[in-house]
VMD Tcl script that builds the backbone (N, CA, C; Angstrom):
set m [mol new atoms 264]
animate dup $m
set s [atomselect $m all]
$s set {name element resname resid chain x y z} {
  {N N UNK 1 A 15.497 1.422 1.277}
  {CA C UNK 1 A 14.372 0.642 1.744}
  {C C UNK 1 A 14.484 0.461 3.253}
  {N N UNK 2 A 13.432 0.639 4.048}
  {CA C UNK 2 A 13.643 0.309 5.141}
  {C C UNK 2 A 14.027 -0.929 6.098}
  {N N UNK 3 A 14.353 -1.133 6.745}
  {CA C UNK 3 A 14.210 -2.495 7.441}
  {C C UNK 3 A 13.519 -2.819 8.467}
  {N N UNK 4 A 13.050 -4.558 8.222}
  {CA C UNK 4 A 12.244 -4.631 9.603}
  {C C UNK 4 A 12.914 -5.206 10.865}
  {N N UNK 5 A 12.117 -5.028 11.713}
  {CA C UNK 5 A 12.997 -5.848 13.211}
  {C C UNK 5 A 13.359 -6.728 12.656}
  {N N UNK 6 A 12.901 -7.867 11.831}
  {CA C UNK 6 A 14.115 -9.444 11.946}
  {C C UNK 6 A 15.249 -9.161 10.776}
  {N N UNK 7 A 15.765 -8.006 10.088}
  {CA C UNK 7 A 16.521 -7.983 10.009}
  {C C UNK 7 A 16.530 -7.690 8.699}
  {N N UNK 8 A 15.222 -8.395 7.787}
  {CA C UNK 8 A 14.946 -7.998 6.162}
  {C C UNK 8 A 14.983 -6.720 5.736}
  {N N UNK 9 A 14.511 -6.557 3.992}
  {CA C UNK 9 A 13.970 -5.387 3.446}
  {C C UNK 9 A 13.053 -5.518 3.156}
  {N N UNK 10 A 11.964 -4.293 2.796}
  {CA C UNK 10 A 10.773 -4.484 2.355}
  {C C UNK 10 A 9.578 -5.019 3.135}
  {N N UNK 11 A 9.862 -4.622 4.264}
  {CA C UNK 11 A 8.844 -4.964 5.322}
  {C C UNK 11 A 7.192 -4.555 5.110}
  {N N UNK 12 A 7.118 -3.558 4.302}
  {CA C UNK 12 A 6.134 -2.706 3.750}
  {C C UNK 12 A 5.705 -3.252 2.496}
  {N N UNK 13 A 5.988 -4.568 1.864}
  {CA C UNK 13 A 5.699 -4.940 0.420}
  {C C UNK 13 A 4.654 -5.817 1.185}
  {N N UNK 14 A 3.550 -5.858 -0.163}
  {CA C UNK 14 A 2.574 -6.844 0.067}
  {C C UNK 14 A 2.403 -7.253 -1.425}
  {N N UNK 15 A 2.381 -8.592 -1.572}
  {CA C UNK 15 A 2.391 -9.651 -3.010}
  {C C UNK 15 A 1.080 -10.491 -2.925}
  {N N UNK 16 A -0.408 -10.173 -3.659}
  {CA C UNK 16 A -1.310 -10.564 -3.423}
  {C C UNK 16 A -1.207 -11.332 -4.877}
  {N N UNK 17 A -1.388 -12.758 -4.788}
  {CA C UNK 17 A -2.037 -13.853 -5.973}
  {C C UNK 17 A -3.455 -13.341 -6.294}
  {N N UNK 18 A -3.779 -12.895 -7.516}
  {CA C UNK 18 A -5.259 -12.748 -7.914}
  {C C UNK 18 A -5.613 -13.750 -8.308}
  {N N UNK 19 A -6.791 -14.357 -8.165}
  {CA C UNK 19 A -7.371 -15.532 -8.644}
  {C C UNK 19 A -7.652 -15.462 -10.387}
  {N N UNK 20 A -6.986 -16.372 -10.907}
  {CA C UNK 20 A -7.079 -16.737 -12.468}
  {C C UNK 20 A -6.558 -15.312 -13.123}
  {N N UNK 21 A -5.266 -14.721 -12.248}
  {CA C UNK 21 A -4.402 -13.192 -12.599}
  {C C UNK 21 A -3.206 -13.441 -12.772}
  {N N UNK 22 A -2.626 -11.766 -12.246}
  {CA C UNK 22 A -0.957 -11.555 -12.030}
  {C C UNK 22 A -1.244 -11.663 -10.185}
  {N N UNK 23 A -0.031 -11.631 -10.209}
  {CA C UNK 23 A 0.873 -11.137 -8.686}
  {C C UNK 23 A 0.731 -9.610 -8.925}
  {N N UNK 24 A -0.468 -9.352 -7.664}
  {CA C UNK 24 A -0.084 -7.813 -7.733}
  {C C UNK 24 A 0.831 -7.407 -6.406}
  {N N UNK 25 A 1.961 -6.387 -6.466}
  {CA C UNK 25 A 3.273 -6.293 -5.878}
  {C C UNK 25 A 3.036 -4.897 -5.085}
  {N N UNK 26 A 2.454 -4.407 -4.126}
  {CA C UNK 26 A 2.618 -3.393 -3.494}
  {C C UNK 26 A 3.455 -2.627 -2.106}
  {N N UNK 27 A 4.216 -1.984 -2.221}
  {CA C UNK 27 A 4.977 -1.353 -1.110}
  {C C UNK 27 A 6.408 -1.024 -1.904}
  {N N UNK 28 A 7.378 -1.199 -0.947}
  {CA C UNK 28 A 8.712 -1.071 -1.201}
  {C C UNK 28 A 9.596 -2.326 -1.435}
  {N N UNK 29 A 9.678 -2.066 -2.873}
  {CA C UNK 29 A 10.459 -3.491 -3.588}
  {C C UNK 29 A 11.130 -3.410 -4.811}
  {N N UNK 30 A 12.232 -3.819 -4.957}
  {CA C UNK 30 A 13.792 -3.939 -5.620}
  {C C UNK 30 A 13.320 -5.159 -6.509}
  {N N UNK 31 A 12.679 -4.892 -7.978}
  {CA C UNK 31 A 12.629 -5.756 -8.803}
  {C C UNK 31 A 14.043 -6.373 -9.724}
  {N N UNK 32 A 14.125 -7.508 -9.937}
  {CA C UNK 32 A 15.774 -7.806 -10.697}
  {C C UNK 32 A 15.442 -9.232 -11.476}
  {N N UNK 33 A 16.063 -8.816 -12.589}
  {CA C UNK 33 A 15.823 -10.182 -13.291}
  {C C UNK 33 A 17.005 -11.156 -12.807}
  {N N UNK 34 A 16.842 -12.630 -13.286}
  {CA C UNK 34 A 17.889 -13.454 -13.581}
  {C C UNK 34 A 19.248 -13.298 -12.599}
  {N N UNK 35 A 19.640 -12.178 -13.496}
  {CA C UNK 35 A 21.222 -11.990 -13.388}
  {C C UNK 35 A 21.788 -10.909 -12.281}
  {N N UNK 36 A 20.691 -10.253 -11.657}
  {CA C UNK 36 A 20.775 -9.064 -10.914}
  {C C UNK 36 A 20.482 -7.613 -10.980}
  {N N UNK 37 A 20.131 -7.804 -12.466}
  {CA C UNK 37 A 19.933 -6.655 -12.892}
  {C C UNK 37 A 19.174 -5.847 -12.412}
  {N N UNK 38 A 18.835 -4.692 -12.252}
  {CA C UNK 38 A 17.641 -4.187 -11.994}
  {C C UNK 38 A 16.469 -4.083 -12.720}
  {N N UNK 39 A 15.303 -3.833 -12.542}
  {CA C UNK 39 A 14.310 -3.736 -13.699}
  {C C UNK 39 A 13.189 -2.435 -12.628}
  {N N UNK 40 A 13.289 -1.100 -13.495}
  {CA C UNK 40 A 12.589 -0.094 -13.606}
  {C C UNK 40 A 11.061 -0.366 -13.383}
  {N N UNK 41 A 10.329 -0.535 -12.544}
  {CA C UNK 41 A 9.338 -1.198 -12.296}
  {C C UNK 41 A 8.271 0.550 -13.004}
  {N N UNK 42 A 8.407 0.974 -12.949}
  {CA C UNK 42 A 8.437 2.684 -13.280}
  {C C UNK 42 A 7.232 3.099 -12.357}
  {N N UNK 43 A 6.960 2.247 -11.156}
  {CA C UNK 43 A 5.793 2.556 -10.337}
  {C C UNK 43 A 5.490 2.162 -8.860}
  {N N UNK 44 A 5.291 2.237 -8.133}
  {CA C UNK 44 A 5.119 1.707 -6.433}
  {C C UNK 44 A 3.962 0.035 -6.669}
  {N N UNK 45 A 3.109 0.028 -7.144}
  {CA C UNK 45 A 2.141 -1.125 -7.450}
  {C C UNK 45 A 2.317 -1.689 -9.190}
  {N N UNK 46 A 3.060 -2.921 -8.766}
  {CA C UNK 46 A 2.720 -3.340 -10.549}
  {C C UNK 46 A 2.318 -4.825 -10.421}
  {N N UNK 47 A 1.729 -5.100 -11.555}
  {CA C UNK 47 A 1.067 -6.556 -11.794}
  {C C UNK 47 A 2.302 -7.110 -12.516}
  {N N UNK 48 A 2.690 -8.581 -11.819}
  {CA C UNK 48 A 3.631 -9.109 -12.394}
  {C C UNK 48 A 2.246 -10.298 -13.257}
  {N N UNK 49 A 3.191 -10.867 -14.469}
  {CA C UNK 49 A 2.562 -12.315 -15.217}
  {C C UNK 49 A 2.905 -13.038 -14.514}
  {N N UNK 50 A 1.455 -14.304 -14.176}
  {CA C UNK 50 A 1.637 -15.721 -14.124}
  {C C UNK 50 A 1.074 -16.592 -15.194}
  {N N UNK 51 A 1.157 -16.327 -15.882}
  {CA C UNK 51 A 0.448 -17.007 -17.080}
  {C C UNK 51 A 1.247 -17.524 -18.200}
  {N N UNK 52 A 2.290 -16.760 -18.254}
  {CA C UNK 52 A 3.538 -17.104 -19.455}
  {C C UNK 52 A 2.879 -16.217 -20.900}
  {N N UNK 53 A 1.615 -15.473 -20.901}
  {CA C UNK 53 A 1.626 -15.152 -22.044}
  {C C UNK 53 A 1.471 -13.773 -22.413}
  {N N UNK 54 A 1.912 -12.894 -21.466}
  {CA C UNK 54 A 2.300 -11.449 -21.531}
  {C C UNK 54 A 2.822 -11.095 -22.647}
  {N N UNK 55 A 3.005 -9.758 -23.006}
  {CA C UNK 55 A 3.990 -9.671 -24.061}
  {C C UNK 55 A 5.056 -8.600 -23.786}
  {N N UNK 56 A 4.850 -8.058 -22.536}
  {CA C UNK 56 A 5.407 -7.103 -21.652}
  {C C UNK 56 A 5.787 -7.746 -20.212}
  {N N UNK 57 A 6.212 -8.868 -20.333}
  {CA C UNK 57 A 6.881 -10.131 -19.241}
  {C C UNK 57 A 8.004 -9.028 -19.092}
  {N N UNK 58 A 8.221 -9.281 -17.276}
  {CA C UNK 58 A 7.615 -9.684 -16.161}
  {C C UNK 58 A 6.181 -8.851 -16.048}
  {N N UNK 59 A 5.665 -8.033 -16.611}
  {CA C UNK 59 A 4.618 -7.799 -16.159}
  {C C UNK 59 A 3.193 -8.182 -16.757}
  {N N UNK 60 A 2.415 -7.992 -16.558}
  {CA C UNK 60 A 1.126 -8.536 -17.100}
  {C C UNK 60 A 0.379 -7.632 -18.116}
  {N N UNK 61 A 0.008 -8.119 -18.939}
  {CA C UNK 61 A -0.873 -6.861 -19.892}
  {C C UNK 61 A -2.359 -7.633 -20.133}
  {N N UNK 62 A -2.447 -8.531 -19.360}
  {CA C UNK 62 A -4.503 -8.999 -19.721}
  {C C UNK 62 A -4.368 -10.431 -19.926}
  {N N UNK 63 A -3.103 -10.871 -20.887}
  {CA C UNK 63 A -3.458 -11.681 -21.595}
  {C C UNK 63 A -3.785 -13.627 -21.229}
  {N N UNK 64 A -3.538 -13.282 -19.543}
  {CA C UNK 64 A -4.102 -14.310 -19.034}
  {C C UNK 64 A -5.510 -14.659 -18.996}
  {N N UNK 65 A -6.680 -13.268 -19.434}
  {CA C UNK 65 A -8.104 -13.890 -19.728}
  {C C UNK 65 A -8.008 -14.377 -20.961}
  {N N UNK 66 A -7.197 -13.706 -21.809}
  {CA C UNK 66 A -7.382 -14.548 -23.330}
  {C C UNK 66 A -7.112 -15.875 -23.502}
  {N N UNK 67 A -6.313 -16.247 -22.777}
  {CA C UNK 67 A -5.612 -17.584 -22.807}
  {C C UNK 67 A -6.568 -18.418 -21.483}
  {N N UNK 68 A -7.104 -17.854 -20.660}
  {CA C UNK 68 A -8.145 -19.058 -19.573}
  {C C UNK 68 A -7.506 -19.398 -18.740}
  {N N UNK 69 A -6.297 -18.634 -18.600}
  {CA C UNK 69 A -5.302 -19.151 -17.832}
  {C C UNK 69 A -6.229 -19.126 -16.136}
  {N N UNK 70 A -6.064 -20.087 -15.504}
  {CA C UNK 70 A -6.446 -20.983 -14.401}
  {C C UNK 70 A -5.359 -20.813 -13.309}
  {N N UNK 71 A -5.714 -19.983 -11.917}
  {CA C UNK 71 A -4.643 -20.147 -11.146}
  {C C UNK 71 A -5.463 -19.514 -9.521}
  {N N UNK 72 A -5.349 -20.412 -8.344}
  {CA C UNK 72 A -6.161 -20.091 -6.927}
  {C C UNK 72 A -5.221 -18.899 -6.593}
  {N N UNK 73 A -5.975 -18.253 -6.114}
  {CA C UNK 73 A -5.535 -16.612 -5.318}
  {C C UNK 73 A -4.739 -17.390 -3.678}
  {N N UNK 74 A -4.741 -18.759 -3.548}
  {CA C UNK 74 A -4.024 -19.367 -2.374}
  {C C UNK 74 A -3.750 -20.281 -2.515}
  {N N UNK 75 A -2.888 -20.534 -2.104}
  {CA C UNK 75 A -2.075 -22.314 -2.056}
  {C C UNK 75 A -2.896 -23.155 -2.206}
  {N N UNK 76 A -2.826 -24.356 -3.180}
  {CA C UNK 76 A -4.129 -25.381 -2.643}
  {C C UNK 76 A -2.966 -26.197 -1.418}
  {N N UNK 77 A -2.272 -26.280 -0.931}
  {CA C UNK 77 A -1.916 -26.742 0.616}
  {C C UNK 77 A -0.698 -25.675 0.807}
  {N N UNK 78 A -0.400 -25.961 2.508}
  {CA C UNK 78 A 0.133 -24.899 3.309}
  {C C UNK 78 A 1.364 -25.927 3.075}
  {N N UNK 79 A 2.428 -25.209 2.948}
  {CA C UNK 79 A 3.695 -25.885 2.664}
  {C C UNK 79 A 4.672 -25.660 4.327}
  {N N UNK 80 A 4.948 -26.925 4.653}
  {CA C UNK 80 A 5.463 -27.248 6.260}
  {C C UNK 80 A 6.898 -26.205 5.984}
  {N N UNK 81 A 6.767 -25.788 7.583}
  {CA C UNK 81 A 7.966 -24.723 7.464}
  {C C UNK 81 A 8.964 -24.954 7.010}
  {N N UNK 82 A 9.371 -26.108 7.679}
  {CA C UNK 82 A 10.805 -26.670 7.818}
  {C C UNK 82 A 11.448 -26.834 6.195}
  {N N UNK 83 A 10.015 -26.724 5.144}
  {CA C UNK 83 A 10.266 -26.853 3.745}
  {C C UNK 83 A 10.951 -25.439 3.531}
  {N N UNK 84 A 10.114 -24.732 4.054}
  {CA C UNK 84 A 10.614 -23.227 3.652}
  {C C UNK 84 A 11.539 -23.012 4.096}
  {N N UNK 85 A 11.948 -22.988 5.029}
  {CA C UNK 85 A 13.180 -22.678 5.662}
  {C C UNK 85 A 14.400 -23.354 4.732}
  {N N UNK 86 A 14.118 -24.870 4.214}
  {CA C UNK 86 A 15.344 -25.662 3.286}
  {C C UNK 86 A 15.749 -24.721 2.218}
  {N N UNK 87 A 14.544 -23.992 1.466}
  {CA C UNK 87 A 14.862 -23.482 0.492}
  {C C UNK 87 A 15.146 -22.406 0.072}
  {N N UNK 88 A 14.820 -21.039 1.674}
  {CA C UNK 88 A 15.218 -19.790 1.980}
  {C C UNK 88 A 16.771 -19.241 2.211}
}
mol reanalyze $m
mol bondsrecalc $m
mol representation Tube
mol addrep $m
């Protein structure tokens, strides 16, 4: 994977929230469950679940319209840096 000037990987990934979706995951990115494992993403773009009711978790197969599942494509507030930084 490449690196960017500040020093990361995956400078080239982009993680878009779909509104009332998955996380769709595009570029160069090292999926891993839990423990470290790796997980075979078997593709460059995949839809991860936010919904909890996949049946192919981590990824998404629909079943967030079945369920109504409810979720903003953006933060409802901007979270202060200094938060992010505590928890990075």
């Amino acid at each position: 994977m490449p690196e960017d000037p500040a020093g990361g990987q995956g400078s080239g990934t982009t993680i878009t929230p779909y509104r009332d979706g998955p996380l769709i995951v595009r570029g160069d990115f090292r999926l891993v469950d839990q423990d470290g494992a790796e997980i075979d993403p078997g593709r460059g773009t995949i839809a991860l679940c936010r919904c909890g009711k996949s049946g192919i978790k981590p990824f998404c197969d629909g079943s967030h319209k079945r369920a109504g599942f409810s979720a903003p494509s953006a933060p409802s507030r901007p979270r202060p840096a200094a938060q992010l930084r505590q928890e990075g």
